[in-house]
N, C-alpha and C positions, 0 to 999 in steps of 0.2 A: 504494500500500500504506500501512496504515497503522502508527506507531510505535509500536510495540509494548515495548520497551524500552530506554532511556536509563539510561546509569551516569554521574554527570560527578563527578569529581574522588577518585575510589575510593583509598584509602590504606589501606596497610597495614604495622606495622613488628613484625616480633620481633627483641624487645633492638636490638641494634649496627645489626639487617639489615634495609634499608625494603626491603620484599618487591614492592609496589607503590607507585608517586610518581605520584599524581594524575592517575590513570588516567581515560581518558572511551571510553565504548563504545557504540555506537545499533544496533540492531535493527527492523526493520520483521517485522509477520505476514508468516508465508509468504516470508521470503529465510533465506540458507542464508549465516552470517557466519562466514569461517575467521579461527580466533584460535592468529597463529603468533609464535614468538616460539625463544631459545635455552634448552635448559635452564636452570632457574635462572630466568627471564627475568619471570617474577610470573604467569603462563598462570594454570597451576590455585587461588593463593593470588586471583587478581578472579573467577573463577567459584566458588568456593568462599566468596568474598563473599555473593555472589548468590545462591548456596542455604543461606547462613544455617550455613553451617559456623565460618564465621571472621566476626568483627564489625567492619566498617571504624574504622577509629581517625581519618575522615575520611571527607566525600564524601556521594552521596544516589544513589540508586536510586528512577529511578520507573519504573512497570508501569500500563501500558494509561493514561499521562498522569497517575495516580497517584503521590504519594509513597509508596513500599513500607515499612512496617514491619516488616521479617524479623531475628527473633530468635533464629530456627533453622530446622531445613531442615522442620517440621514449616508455621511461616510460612510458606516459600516455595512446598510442595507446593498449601497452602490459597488458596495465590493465582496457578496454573497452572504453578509451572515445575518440570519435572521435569531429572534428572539420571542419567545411566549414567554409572558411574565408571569409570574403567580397570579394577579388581580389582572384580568382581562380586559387587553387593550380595545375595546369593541362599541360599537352604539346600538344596547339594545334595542331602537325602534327602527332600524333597516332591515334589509333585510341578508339573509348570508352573501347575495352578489356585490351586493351594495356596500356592504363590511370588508370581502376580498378585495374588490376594487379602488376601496377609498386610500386615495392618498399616490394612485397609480394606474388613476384612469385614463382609459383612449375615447377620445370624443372623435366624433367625424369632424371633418373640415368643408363636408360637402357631398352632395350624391344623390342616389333615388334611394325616396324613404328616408332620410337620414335629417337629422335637426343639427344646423351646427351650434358646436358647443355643449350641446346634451347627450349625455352617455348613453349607448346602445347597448339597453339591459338586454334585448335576446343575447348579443355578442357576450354581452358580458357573462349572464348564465350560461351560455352555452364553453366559454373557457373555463369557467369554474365547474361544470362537468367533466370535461378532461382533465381536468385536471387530479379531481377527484377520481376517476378512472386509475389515471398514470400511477397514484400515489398510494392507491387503495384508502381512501377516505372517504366512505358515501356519508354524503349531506344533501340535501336540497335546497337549491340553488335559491329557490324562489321563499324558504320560509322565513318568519322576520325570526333575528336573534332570541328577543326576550322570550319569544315561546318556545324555546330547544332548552332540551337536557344541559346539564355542566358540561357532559363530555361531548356531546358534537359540538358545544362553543368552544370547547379546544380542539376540535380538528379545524374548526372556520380559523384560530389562530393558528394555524400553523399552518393550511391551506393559503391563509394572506404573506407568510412569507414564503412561502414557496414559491406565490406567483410571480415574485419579487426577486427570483431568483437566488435564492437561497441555499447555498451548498456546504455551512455550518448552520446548526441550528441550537440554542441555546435554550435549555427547556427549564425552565426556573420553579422548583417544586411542584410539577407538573399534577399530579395524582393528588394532590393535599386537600382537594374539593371531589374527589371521584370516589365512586363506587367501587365495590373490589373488582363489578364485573366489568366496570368501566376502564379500572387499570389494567386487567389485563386484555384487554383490545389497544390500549394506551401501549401495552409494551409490544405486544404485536406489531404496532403501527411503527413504533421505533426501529424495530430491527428490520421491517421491509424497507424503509427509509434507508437505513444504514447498508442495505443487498442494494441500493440504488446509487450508492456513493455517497453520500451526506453524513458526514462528521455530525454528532450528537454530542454535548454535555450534558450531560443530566445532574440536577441539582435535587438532592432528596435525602431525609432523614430514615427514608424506613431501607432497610441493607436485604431484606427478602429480595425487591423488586432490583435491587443496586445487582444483586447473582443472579438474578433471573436474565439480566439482559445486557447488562456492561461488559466488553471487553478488559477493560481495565479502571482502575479507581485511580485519585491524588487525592490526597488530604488533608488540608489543612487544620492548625489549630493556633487561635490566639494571631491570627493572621503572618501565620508563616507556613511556609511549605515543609510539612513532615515526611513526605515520603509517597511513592505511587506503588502498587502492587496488581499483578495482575488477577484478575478478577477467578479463574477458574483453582488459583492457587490460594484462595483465602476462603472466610467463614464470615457469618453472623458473629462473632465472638474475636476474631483477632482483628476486621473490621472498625468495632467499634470501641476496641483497645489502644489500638491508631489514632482512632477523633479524639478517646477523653482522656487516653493516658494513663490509665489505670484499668483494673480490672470492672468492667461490667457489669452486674446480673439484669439476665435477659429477661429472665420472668418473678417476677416479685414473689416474695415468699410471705404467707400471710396463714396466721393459726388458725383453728376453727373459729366460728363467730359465733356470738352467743346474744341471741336477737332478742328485745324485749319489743316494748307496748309499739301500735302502731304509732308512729307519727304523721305521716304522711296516706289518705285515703282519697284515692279517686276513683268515683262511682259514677260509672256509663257517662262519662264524659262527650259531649260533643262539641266539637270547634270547625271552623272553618277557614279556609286559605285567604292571601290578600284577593284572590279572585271569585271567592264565596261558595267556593266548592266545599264538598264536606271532605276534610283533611281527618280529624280524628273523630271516628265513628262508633262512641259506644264501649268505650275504653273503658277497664275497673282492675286496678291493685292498689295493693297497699307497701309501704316499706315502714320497715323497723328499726327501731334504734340498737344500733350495731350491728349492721349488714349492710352489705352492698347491694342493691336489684339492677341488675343490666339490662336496656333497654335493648335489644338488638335487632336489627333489620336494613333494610336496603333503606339508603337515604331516600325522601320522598313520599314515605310512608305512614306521616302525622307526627314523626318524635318533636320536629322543628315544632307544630305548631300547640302538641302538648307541654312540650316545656315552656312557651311564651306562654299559656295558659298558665299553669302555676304560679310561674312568678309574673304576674298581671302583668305582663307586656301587650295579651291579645285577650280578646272577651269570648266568655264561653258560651258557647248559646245553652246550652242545655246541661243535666247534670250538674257535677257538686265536685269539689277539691275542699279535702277537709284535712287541717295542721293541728293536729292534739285533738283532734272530737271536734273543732272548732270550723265551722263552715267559712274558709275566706273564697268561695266562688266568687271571681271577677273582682276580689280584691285588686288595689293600687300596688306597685311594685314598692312603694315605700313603704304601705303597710306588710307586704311578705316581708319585705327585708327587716321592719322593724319586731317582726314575730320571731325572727330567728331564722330567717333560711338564707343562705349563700347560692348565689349563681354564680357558675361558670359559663358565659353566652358559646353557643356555634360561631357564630359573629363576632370578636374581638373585634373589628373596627367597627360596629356600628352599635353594639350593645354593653361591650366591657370598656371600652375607655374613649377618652376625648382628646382625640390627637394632638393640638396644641397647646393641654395643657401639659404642665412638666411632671414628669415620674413620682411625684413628690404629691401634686393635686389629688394626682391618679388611685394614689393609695390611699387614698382617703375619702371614696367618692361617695360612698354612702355613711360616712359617720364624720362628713366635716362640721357636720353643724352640732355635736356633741363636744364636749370636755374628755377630754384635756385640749381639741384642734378648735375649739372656739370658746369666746367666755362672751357672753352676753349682746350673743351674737355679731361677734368680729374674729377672722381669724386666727388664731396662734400660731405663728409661722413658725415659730422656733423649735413648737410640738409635733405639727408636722413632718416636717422634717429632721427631727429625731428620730420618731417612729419609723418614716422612709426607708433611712441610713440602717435602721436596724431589720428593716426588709429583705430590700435588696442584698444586703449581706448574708441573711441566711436563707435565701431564697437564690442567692446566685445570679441577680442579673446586671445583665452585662450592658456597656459600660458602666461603672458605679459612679455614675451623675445623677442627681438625683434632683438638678436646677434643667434639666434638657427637658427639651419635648419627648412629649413619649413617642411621637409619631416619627423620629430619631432613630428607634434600636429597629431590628432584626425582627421579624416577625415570632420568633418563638419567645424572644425576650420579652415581647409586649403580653405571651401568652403568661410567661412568669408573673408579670405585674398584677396581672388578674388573679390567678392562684395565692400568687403571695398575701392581696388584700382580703378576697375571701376567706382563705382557709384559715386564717389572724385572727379570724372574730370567732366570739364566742357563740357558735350558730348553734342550732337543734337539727338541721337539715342540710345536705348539700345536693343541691341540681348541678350535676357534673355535664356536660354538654360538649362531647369531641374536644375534650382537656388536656387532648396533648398532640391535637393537629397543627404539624408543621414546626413542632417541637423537636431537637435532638434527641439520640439515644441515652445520655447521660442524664438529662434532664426528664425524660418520658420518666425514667428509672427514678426519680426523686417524684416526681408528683405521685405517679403510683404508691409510691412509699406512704406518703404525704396521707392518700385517700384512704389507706389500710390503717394509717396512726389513727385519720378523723372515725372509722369503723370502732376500733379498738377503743377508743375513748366513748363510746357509748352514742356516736352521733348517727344518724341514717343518712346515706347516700345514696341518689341514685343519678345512674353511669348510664350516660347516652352514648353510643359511641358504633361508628361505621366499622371500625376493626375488631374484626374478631378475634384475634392475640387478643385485644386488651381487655375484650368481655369477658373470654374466658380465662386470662388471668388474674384478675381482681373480683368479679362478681360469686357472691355467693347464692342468687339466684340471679335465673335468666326468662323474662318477660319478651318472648319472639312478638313484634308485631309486623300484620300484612295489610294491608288497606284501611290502616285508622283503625284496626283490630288486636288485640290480645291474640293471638292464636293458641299459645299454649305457653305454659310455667314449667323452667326447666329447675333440677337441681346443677349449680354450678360447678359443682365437683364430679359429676359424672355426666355433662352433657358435653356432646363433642362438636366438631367444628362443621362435619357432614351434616349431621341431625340438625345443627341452626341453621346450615346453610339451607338445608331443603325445607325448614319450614321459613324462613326468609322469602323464598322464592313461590311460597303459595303451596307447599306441599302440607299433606296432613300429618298429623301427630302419628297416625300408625304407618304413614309409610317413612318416616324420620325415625321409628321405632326397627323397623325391618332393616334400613340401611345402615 
């Protein structure tokens, strides 16, 4: 194969914080390079080099044996490399042609049938069918974005650089919103790409998918280059020894539980979507204080819209959510929160923290208007940011500024800020909600911790969560739902990953029994 891309000595520093220290990276056409690394760790700040987002304060990038001059991602497009970001670059009311073409439309200049200046959508869909052909990415051309699954909005991203000619692709947490069954067409899609010549980065915390499909890994830590290893020559476990530097453990070790009164009761619940469809249909458990309940299912299937139910984000039409015996149906989220219950959102940017305030606000965002962080209604800066300091320290997040915006760190760091606020307060309940998406290995390994301490201290949790690892290793039961339904209660100690999978997927309890 040949080298397709070289980064040697890549640097990067804002103010105090060298983000990357003299990073070097190689790429060949057609191999598929995993770039892992701990939150914080420089990942996204040397790909974000490379497509001319951030300008190295050091270092040289060369492209096809070329010295590269990228002075923005518009350089980088012009000279093949494309990028799909974690949060999609896209305008939900177009439609997928309109989405590919934007930014790199051919308008006519003149002809029969033809408007100058206005873009010829037959033409256009009809090259976004080839396209999708050539690449093996079926979408449809003609449907608007906001109605498509997560995962065909990422084939339209990567379809739009493609058409853009694209022959590095920069996949930036790709999977962190998908389905398992969406991942694995996602890595499909990767290695037909890669049988097609196109060099792949893949940016991801989970190391299953990193040996399922990478050629080879590099890793970073604390923003310097540790070392690359080829991929068929490593493990889940020396993998993630590399990123944190110490030893691991992959699966959280947690005693038997020992569950008292309920706290948490919800009886035939029913909710609906922002589009007023019936999302949760009829839904009834309970959770106890000191246990885990794992919520598990295919994302899409009411968890989003019963946990905003709980904790009063969305109104319930019908049925009851009752905390201690105590009916809070369509309570306020400031009355759940003031009863004792902790959220973790699906949503960190739009439900756990407010980006421009500083890390410091952030941990405070439900008990600023209490004592010790305010006295007679003005804030205590100084209490604040005490408590912060003493967060972020044992909670681990990176960088330790605690005057920054929080819309500043790393996506998994901002996840820390959240866990770290909740899990701080003296709750009765925790609504855990995909608590460790997009999160490191080292860090997943602490929250988990985290959630089996809050178990073991008497408190009820209950665990929404798309991965099945993480259900079945922290939950002490398992609540499968399928269409806004309960389908069946597992015991978590002896239910396995086939049996959820096949009642996830709409199967019944006796054939998840058979299998």
């Amino acid at each position: 194969m040949s080298r397709l891309l070289e980064m040697k000595g890549l640097t990067k520093r804002f103010g105090p914080v060298l983000a990357c220290d003299n990073v070097d990276l190689k790429l060949d056409a057609g191999e598929i390079v995993g770039l892992l690394g701990e939150n914080g760790a420089g990942k996204s700040t040397l790909v974000k080099m490379l497509f001319g987002i951030y300008e190295p304060d050091a270092g040289e990038i060369y492209f096809d044996g070329q010295l590269a001059d990228i002075e923005g991602p518009g350089d980088a497009i012009a000279q093949g490399i494309g990028m799909v970001h974690q949060h999609f670059q896209l305008v939900p009311p177009l439609t997928v042609a309109e989405n590919i073409m934007l930014g790199a439309e051919v308008v006519p200049e003149g002809g029969p049938g033809s408007v100058v200046g206005v873009m010829n959508m037959a033409a256009a869909e009809e090259r976004v069918l080839e396209l999708s052909k050539r690449f093996g990415l079926k979408v449809d051309p003609s449907a608007v974005v906001e109605d498509l699954p997560v995962g065909v909005q990422q084939r339209v991203e990567i379809l739009k650089a493609l058409n853009r000619g694209a022959r590095l692709l920069i996949l930036d947490e790709p999977t962190a919103v998908l389905t398992p069954k969406e991942t694995d067409e996602l890595l499909k899609v990767m290695r037909s790409l890669a049988d097609t010549g196109v060099g792949i980065i893949f940016i991801t915390h989970k190391l299953r998918e990193v040996l399922a499909v990478t050629d080879r890994v590099t890793v970073l830590r604390n923003g310097k280059y540790i070392g690359s290893a080829e991929t068929a020559e490593s493990t889940q476990q020396s993998l993630a020894e590399m990123m944190v530097g110490r030893s691991v453990v992959l699966r959280v070790e947690k005693g038997t539980a020992h569950p008292g009164s309920s706290v948490l009761e919800v009886r035939d619940l029913r909710v609906r979507d922002d589009r007023g469809s019936a999302a949760v249909q009829g839904m009834s458990f309970d959770v106890r204080e000191g246990e885990i309940l794992g919520i598990a299912g295919v994302e899409g299937n009411g968890q989003r819209e019963l946990v905003e139910a709980i904790t009063g984000i969305r109104h319930s039409e019908s049925g009851a959510i009752l905390f201690g015996g105590i009916d809070m149906t369509n309570a306020t989220p400031r009355e759940v929160s003031e009863w004792g219950v902790a959220h973790i959102p699906e949503n960190r940017e739009k439900d756990g923290l407010v980006d421009n305030y500083s890390v410091a606000d952030n941990m405070v965002l439900n008990t600023y208007f209490k004592e010790p962080f305010a006295s007679r209604g003005i804030r205590v800066v100084d209490a604040i940011r005490k408590w912060a300091s003493k967060l972020i320290e044992k909670f681990d997040v990176r960088p330790r500024t605690i005057t920054s915006p929080v819309k500043s760190l790393s996506g998994g760091n901002k996840q820390k800020v959240i866990v770290a606020r909740e899990l701080s307060a003296e709750n009765k309940l925790i609504v855990a909600s995909q608590p460790t998406r997009g999160v490191d290995v080292g860090s997943i390994e602490f929250i988990h911790n985290q959630l089996v301490h809050q178990r073991d201290k008497g408190r009820a949790v209950l665990l929404v969560s798309a991965e099945l690892d993480e259900i079945l290793s922290l939950s002490d039961r398992v609540a499968v739902v399928y269409e806004g339904r309960v389908v069946a209660e597992l015991d978590g100690a002896t239910a396995t990953r086939e049996e959820i999978g096949l009642l996830m997927a709409g199967g019944s309890a006796s054939e998840a029994a058979v299998s």
